[in-house]
N, C-alpha and C positions, 0 to 999 in steps of 0.2 A: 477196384475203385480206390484213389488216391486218398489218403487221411486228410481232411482238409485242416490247416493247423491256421488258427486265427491270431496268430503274432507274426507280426510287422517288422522288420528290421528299418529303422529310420535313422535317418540321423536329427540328432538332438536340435541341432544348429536350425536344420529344414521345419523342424515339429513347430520350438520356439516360435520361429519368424512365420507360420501360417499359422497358428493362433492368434500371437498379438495383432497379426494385421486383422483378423477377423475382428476380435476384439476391436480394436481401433476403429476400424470401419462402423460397427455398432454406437461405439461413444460417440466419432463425429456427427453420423446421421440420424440417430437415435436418442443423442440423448442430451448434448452440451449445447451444439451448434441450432440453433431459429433455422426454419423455413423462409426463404426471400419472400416467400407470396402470402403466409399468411403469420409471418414474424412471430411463431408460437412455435417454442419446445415442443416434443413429445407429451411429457408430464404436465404443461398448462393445457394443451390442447384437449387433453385427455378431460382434465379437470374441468372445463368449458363444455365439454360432451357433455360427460356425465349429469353436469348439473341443467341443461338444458334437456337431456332427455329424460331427466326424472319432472320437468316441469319448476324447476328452481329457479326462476325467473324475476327480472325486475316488478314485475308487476303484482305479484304471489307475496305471502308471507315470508319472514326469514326460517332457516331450516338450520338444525345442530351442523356445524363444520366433521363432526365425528360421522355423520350418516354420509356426506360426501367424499369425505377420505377412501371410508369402507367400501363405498360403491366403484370407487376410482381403483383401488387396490383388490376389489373382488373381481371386478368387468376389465380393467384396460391396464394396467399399469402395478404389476407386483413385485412391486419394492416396497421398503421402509414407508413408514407411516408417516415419518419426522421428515423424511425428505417430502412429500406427497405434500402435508399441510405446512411446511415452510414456503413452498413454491407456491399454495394457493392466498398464502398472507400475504407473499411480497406483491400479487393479485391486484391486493383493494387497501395498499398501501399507498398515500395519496403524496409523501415525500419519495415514493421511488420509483413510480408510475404516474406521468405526463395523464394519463386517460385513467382511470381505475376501473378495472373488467368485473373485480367481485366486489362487491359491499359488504361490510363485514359489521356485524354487532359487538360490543365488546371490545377487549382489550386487543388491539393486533401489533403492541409495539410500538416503538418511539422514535422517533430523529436522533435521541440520545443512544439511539443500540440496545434498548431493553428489548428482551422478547416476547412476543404476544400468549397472551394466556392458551391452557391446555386448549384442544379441539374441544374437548366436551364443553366447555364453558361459553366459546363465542359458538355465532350462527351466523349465516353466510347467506346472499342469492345473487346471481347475476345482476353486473350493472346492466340500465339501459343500453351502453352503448356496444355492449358482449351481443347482443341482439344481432347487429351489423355483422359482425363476424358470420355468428350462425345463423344468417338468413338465406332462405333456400335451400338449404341443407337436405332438405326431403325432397326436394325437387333432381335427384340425379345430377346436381352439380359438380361434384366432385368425386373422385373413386371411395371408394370404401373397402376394409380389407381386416381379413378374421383378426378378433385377438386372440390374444397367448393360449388361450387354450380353445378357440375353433369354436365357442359356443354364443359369441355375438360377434357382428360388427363395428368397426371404429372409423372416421373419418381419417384419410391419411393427409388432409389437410384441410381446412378449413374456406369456406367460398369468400370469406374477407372482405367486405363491401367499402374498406377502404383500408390505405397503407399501413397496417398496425406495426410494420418492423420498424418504420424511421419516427410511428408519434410516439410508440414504446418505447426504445430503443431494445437493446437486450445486452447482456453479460454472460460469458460463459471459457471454460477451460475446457481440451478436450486434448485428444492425444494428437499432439503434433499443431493444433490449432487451438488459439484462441479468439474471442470477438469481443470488442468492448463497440455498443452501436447509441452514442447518444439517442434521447427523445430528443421526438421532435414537437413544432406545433401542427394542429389539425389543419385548422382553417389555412396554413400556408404550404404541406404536404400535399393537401389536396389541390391547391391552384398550381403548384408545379408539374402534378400529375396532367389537368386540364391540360397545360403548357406543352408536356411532353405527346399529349394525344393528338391537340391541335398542329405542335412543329415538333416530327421525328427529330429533326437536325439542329432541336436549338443546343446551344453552344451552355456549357457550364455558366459560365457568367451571367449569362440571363438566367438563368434560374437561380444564382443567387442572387441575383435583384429582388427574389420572390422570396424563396429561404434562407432568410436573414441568418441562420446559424442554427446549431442545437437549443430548445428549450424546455430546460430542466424545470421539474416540479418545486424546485427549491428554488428558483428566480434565482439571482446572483449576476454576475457580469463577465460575459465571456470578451476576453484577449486574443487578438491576431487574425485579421482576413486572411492574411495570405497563407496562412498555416490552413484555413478553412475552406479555401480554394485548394489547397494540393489535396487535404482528406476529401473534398467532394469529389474533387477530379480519381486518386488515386483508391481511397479507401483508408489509407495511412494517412496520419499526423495529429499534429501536437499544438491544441493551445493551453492557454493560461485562462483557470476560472479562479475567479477572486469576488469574495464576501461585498455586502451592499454595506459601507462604513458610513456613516455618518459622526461629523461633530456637532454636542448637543451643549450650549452654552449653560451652565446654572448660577445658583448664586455664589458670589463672593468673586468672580469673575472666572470662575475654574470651567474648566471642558471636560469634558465625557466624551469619550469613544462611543456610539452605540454601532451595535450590528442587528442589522432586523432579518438579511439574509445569508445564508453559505453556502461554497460548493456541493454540488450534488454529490451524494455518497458519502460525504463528512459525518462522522460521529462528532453529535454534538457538544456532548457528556465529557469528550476527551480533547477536544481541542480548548473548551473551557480550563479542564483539567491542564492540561500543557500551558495557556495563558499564566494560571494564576501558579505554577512553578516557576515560571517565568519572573513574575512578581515576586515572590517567596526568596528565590535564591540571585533577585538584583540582579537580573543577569542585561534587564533594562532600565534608567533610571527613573523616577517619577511617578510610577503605575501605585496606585493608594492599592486598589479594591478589584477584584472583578468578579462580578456579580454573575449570573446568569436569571434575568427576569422574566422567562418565555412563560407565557400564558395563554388561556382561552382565543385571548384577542390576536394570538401570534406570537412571532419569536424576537426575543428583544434579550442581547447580552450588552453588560455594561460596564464599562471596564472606565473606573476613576482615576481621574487623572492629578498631579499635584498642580496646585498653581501657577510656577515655573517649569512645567514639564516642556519639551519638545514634542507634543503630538504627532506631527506628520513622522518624526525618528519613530515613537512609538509603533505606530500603524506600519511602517514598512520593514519593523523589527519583526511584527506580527507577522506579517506577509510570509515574511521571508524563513522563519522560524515554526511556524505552524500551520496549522490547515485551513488558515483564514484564508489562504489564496494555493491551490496546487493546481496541476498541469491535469489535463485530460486528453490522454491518448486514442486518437480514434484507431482504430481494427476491425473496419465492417466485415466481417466475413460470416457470410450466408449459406444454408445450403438451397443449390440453383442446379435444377436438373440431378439430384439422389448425390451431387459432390458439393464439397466445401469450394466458396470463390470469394476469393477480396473483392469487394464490389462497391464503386465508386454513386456519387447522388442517383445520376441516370441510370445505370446500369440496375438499381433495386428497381427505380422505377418506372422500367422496361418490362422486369419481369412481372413484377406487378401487374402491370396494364394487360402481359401479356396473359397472365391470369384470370385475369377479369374478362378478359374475351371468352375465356373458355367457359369459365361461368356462366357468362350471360346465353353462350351458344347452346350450352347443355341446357342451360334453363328454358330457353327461349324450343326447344326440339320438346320437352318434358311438356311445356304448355302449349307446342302447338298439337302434341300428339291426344291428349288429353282434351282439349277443344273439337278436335277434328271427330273424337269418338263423340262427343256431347252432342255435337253438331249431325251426326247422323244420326242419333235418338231423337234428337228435337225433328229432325226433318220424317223421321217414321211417324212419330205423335202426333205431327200437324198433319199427314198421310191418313192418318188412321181413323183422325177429328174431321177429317173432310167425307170418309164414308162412313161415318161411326155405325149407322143401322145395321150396316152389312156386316159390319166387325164383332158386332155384338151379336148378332145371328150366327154368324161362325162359330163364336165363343163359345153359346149357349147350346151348336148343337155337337160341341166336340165332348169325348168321353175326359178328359182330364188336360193337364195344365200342356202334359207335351204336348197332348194331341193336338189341343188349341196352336201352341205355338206351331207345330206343324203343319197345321191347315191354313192358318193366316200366312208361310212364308209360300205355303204351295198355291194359293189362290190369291193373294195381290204383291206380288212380289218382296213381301219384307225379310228383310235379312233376320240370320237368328238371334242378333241384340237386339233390332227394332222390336222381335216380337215378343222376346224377354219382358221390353220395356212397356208394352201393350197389355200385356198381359196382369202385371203388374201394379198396371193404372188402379190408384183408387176413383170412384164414381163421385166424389166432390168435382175432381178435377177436369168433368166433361162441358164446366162454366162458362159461356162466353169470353167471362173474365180469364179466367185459363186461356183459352188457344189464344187473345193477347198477347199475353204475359209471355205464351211460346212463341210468338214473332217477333217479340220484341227481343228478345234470349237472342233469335235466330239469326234477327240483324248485328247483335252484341257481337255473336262468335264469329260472323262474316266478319268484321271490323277489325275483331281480334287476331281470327286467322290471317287475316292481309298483312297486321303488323307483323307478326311474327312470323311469317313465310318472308316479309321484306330483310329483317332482323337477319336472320340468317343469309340470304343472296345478297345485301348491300352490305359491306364493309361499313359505308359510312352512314349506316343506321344504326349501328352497332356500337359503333364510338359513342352515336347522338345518344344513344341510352344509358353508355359506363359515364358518359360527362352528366345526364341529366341526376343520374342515381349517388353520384358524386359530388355535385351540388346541393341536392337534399339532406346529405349527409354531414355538411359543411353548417348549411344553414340551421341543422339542430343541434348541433355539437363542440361547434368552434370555437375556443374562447380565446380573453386577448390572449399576447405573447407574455411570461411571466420573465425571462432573459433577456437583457439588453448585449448586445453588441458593439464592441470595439474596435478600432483599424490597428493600433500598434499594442502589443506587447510591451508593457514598462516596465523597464529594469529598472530594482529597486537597487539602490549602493546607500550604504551604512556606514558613517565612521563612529566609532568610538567616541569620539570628542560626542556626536552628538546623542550618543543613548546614556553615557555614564557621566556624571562630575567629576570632572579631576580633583581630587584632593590628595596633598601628601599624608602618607603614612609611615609606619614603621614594621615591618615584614618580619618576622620570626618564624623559625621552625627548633622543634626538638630533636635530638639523637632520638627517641621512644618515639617521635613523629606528631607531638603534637604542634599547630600552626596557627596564628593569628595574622593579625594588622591590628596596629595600634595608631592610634590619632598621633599628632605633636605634641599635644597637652599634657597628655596621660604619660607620653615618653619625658618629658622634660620635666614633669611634675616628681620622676622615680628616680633611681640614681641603675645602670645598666645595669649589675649584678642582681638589683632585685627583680628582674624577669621570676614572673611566675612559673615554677615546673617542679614537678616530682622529684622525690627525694632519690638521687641518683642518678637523676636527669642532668643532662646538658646542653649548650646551645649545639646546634649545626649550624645554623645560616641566622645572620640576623642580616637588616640594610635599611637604607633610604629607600622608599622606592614611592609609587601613584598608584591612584585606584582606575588608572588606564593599561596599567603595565600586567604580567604574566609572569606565577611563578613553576619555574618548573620544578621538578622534585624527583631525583633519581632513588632506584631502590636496588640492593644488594640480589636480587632477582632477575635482573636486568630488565626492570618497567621503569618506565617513567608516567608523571603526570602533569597536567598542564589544569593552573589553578588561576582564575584570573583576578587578583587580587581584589576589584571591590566586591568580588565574593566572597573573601574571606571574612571571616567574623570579625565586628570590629569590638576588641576586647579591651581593658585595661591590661596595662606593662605589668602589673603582678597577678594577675589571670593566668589560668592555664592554657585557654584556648580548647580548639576542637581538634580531636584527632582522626588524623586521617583518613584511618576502619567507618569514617562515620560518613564521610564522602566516594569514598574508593572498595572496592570490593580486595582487600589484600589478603595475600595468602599467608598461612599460619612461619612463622619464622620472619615475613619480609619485612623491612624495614629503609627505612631515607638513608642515602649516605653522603647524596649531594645534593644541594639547592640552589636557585639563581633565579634572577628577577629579571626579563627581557621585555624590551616594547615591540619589539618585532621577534620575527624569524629569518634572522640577518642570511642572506647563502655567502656573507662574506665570515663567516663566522664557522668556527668544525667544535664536533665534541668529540673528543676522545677516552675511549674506555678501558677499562682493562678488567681480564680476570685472573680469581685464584689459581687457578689451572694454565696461565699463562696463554691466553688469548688479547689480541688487541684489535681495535677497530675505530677508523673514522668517520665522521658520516657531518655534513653538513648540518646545520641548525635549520637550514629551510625546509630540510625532511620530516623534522618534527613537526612539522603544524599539521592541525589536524583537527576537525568539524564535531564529530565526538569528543566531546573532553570529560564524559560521566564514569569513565572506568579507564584502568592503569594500560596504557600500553606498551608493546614492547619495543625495547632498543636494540637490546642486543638478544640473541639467542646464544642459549647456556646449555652443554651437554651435564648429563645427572654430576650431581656434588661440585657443582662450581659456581661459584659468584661473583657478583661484578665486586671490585674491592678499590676502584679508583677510577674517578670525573672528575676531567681535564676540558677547559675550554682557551681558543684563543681564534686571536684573530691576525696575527700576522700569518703561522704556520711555518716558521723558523727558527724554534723551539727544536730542543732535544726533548728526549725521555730516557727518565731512568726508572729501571724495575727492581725491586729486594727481595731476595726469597726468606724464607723463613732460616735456612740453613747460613744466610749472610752472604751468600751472592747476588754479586749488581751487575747492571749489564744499559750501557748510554747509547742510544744513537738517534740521529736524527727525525725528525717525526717524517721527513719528504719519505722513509722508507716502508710507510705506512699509510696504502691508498684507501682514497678516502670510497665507503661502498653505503646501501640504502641499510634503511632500519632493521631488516630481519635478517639479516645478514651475520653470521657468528666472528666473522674479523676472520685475521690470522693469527698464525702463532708470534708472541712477542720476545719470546724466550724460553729456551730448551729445560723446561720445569723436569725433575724425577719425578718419578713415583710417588717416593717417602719426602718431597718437600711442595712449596706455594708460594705464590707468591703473595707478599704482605703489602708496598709498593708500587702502583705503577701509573707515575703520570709525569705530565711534563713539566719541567723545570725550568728555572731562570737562568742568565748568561753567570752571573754571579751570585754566590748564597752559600749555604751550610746543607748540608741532609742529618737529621739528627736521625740515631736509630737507639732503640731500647732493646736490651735484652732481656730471656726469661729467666736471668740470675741476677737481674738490679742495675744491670751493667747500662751505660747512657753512653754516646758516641758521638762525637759530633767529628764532621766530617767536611772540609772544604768542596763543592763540587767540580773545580778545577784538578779534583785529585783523578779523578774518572777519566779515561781514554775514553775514544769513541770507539763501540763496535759494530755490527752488523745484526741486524733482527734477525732472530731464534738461533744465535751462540749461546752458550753455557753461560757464560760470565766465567767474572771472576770475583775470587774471594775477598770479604770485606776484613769479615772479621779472622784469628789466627785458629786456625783449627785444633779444638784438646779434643783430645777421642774419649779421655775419660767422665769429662765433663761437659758439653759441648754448649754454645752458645746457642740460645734460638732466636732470632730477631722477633720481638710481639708486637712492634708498630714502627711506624718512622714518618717522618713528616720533612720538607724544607720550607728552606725562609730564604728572604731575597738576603744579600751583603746588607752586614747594616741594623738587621730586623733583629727582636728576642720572641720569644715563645716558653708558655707557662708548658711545663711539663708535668703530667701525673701519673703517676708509677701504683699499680692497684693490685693487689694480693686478696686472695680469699679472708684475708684477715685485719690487713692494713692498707694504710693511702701515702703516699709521699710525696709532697710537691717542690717541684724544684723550676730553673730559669736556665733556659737553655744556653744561656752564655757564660753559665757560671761552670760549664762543663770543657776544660780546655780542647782545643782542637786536635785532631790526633789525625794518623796517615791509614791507608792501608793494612791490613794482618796484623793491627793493635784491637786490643780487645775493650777499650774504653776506660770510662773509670767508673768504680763501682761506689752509688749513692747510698745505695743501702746494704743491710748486711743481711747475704744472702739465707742463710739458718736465721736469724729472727722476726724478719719483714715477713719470710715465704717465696714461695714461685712467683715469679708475676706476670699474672694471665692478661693485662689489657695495659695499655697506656693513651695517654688523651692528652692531644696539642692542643694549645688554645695561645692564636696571637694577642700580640701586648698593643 
């Protein structure tokens, strides 16, 4: 006999892909995706069992949320506890459920996103209208099928005595699908249902004559028929829900913003929160205050407005910036027949309807069979009351109960339940009043039996019952519509002019990277050197500029940031202002090295970069705009130890470029040879850097001007730029300065000026400062070595130098 050897040779690839698919198939049917017929999860469904057949009912006392969980998690559903009582809160949550199934005592959580107190704490019972759902449930309506462990039964769905997927909605992820399914309302679910029973073939459009659209527990105002038409018809689309805004006049003639409602699903804690950042950092003009006033009586946030504010800019800033208005994507997808399907208004409720048939069929088989048995004990009883002497003579001369039974079915023909039931009889019940009371039964069940023998053979008694039971259900349940509906989708447009005041200012930033804006007053009031900054501080960028305009701010990391100036702090000219770090999340070493103040994102406009490492790169001004403006983003990308070391803008693009290395090689040529590519883009190479050198130089220069360069032995250079030939991007260059091998010049900065122009120069040693004018420095050629301003042994090395125009 053969060893049997229990290892498998598989392959990995095959193993993988039939597990996850099993997997998969488990999360869709199982666990993420609603039932089309009776729009309940696993885990709610579960939760509804359990509590109905422990007797936890609307009409009972409230019970611990803890003894339901336990029962849920011991009997039907063992997973997490946390998941279990999360799904039975959002239940009898009256902002996220159109209907609420559980009632909950206690804390269950907020419209702000708090979370509902422990299980132990609140208690829980079925709403009345959870009733609907499980009604019938004992009557054989639906299958049932063991749980997890074989030792009870569980409904595998629910008998649903009306549409609970489309007045719930539902939400859910799963592998490969997901369903976002607005609520709806009752009382108009149900009249489309009616509609679809009474005309298989009515057409979309008539039932949205009936169902006006989704309506959300939170009221609010839905945007776009026709987006509401494609989601009914297709299952997919897209509108716009937008907050219930009113303007509330007070005194002094000022308006108020109020909101009393918001989209569905809004956190409300954080949209407040985002408003009043909004306010904070003037990102719109005129908002004083914004409150949040929501109380007992309802939800009321109130957002102060200034006197001269623009309201309507206000509110469509809000719109358009926060969650006072966002889009709601429908994604009905149901599970319909054990598979996931996008499924359009009708198509739910088809199956629906067609569930409810089966319902009422099994129901209608369960009471006729149950009847039809009553009905043959009533007909032995009224049998048995008609020869009662003789029955009783029987009775009394049989040896025991079988016997009795057996002699009454051998001597007047009763079956073995009639004579069960005879036997049985207590002797009150041999009353006139009694045999009555049983013809009266007898005619009930003939009655009963007729309907329900028709119920099942007439189609269209069948209907008359799911339309009669469906109207019942209407009439105790329905309430108004809390959504109103819209035809078009409004786009909102915002200019500038109308959320900010224009006012002139004055725009500063630091080399150390501190930034303000300054009034006129405060600048005209100071004399320009006395700008407030740290001791060793310098300016970078000062300008005219408006509080409609945008600064941008480049960094030696290749980020840039986009500041929009009436955000900037408006400080006094001998102030320091705020830095940066306190707006921008920057990395340790990074720093500003260019600034500029723009009112657009010209695309007739380029910036050009360059690095140490000898990279260059163009890139459109239009590329830079950009919707985030809370954190630094990037321009250029930098391979490790390099940085950007020169920001160049223009707008003709007719411009040369020249590059310096550290070593005193330059290198000119036209910028056309440098195309222009997107943001993340690292450029090209601009010029053939070594190893052991960098570049210190590189941006675009005028038709006429000087290039001043400094050396790291004191040496200053000035230099006509008509000395420069033009070459080709990534040559070597050529030498500027005269090569000593024993002493060697290091170029430590360089700057140009247009023909014409002077520039303060500062020459900085670990120990000293020297300030010189750059004109006072004679012009020199090629492979001359400058003149030397300071003396090298007693100034020092000179590690930095700093232009500053005149």
């Amino acid at each position: 006999m053969a060893e049997h050897n229990p290892l498998q040779q598989l392959k990995l690839e095959d193993v993988i892909g039939d597990r996850f698919g099993r997997y998969s198939k488990y999360v869709i049917q199982d666990r993420a995706i609603p039932d089309v017929r009776d729009g309940l999860k696993p885990v709610q469904r579960r939760i509804l069992y359990a509590m109905y057949k422990e007797g936890n009912t609307f009409d009972k006392n409230y019970r611990k949320s803890a003894k339901t969980v336990g029962n849920v998690i011991g009997n039907y559903h063992p997973h997490g506890e946390s998941s279990i009582y999360d799904a039975m809160v959002r239940l009898g949550q009256d902002w996220k459920m159109r209907e609420e199934l559980i009632l909950i005592h206690g804390n269950k959580g907020s419209v702000d996103g708090d979370p509902a107190a422990a299980m132990r704490y609140t208690e829980a019972k079925l709403a009345e209208i959870s009733n609907e759902l499980l009604r019938d449930l004992n009557k054989n309506t639906v299958p049932f099928i063991d749980n997890f462990d074989d030792t009870e039964k569980e409904p595998s769905v629910l008998p649903a005595k009306y549409p609970n997927l489309l007045v719930n909605g539902a939400t859910g992820i799963s592998a490969g699908y997901a369903t976002d399914i607005p609520p709806h309302n009752l009382g108009e679910v149900i009249d489309a249902t009616l509609k679809v029973i009474d005309k298989p073939s009515v057409s979309i459009d008539e039932l949205l004559e009936i169902v006006k659209g989704p309506d959300f527990p939170t009221g609010a105002i839905i945007q776009g028929k026709n987006e509401l038409k494609k989601a009914y018809t297709t299952g997919k689309g897209r509108v716009v829900v937008r907050s219930l805004v009113t303007k509330e006049e007070t005194r002094g003639n000022k308006v108020n913003i109020v909101i009393t409602e918001i989209p569905y699903e809004v956190n409300k804690a954080n949209m407040v929160k985002k408003m009043d950042e909004i306010r904070a950092d003037r990102q719109v003009d005129g908002i004083i205050e914004v409150r949040d006033e929501t109380d007992r009586e309802g939800m009321r946030i109130v957002i102060e407005a200034r006197k001269d504010a623009n309201i309507d800019a206000i509110i469509n800033y809000l719109y358009k910036k926060t969650d006072l208005q966002v889009s709601y994507n429908f994604n009905m997808v149901a599970i319909s027949d054990r598979a996931p399907k996008q499924m359009g208004l009708k198509d739910i409720l088809e199956a629906y309807i067609k569930h409810q048939k089966i319902v009422v069929t099994n129901r209608s088989k369960y009471d006729l069979e149950h009847a039809e048995k009553r009905m043959h004990i009533i007909e032995g009883l009224i049998k048995a009351l008609s020869i009662l002497d003789e029955v009783i003579r029987t009775i009394r001369e049989s040896e025991n109960k079988r016997n009795a039974k057996e002699n009454l079915v051998e001597r007047y023909d009763f079956t073995e339940r009639q004579a069960e039931a005879i036997v049985m009889l207590q002797l009150y019940r041999l009353t006139n009043t009694d045999i009555a009371e049983l013809e009266t039964e007898q005619s009930e069940l003939e009655f009963q039996i007729n309907q329900l023998t028709e119920i099942l053979n007439d189609e269209k008694k069948l209907k008359k019952i799911i339309k009669s039971e469906l109207r019942d259900i209407k009439k105790r349940y329905a309430s108004e519509r809390l959504t109103s509906v819209e035809e078009k989708i409004e786009t909102i447009e915002i200019s500038k002019e109308q959320l900010i005041a224009k006012e002139d200012t004055v725009v500063s930033l630091t080399k150390e990277g501190y930034v303000k804006r300054t009034s006129l007053r405060s600048y005209n009031a100071s004399k320009p050197e006395e700008l407030g900054m740290r001791e060793g501080d310098r300016i970078l960028f000062t300008s005219m500029s408006n509080t409609l305009e945008q600064l941008l701010v480049f960094t030696n990391y290749g980020n840039y940031m986009i500041i929009p100036v009436h955000g900037l702090q408006d400080t006094k000219w001998k102030d320091m202002g705020q830095h940066l770090s306190s707006r921008f999340n920057l990395k340790h070493g990074e720093e500003p090295i260019f600034a500029r103040t723009i009112s657009k994102f010209d695309e007739n406009i380029s910036v050009v970069m360059a690095s140490k490492r000898g990279q260059v790169k163009q890139t459109l001004l239009s590329e830079f705009e950009a919707t985030r403006i809370s954190r630094p983003i990037v321009n250029m990308k930098l391979k490790k130890d390099d940085e950007v070391i020169g920001i160049s803008m223009t707008e003709l693009g007719k411009e040369s470029l020249l590059f310096v290395t550290e070593k005193g090689l330059t290198l000119k040529y036209p910028l056309a040879e440098v195309s222009a590519t997107g943001l993340k883009s690292q450029g090209v190479k601009a010029m053939n850097v070594k190893a052991d050198d960098n570049l210190v130089f590189g941006e675009l220069i005028p038709e006429e001007g000087n290039l001043v360069t400094v050396s790291s032995r004191g040496a200053v250079k000035r230099t006509s730029l008509d000395t420069f030939d033009a070459g080709a991007r990534a040559q070597v260059g050529s030498m500027l300065y005269k090569d000593i091998k024993s002493k060697p010049h290091r170029v430590v900065a360089a700057s140009v000026t247009d023909a014409g122009k002077d520039q303060t120069i500062e020459l900085i040693s670990e120990t000293n400062v020297h300030t010189l004018r750059a004109n006072e420095v004679r012009l020199s050629g090629k492979y001359s070595n400058g003149s030397f301003v300071v003396e090298e042994d007693a100034f020092g090395i000179v590690a930095h130098a700093h232009f500053s125009a005149l």
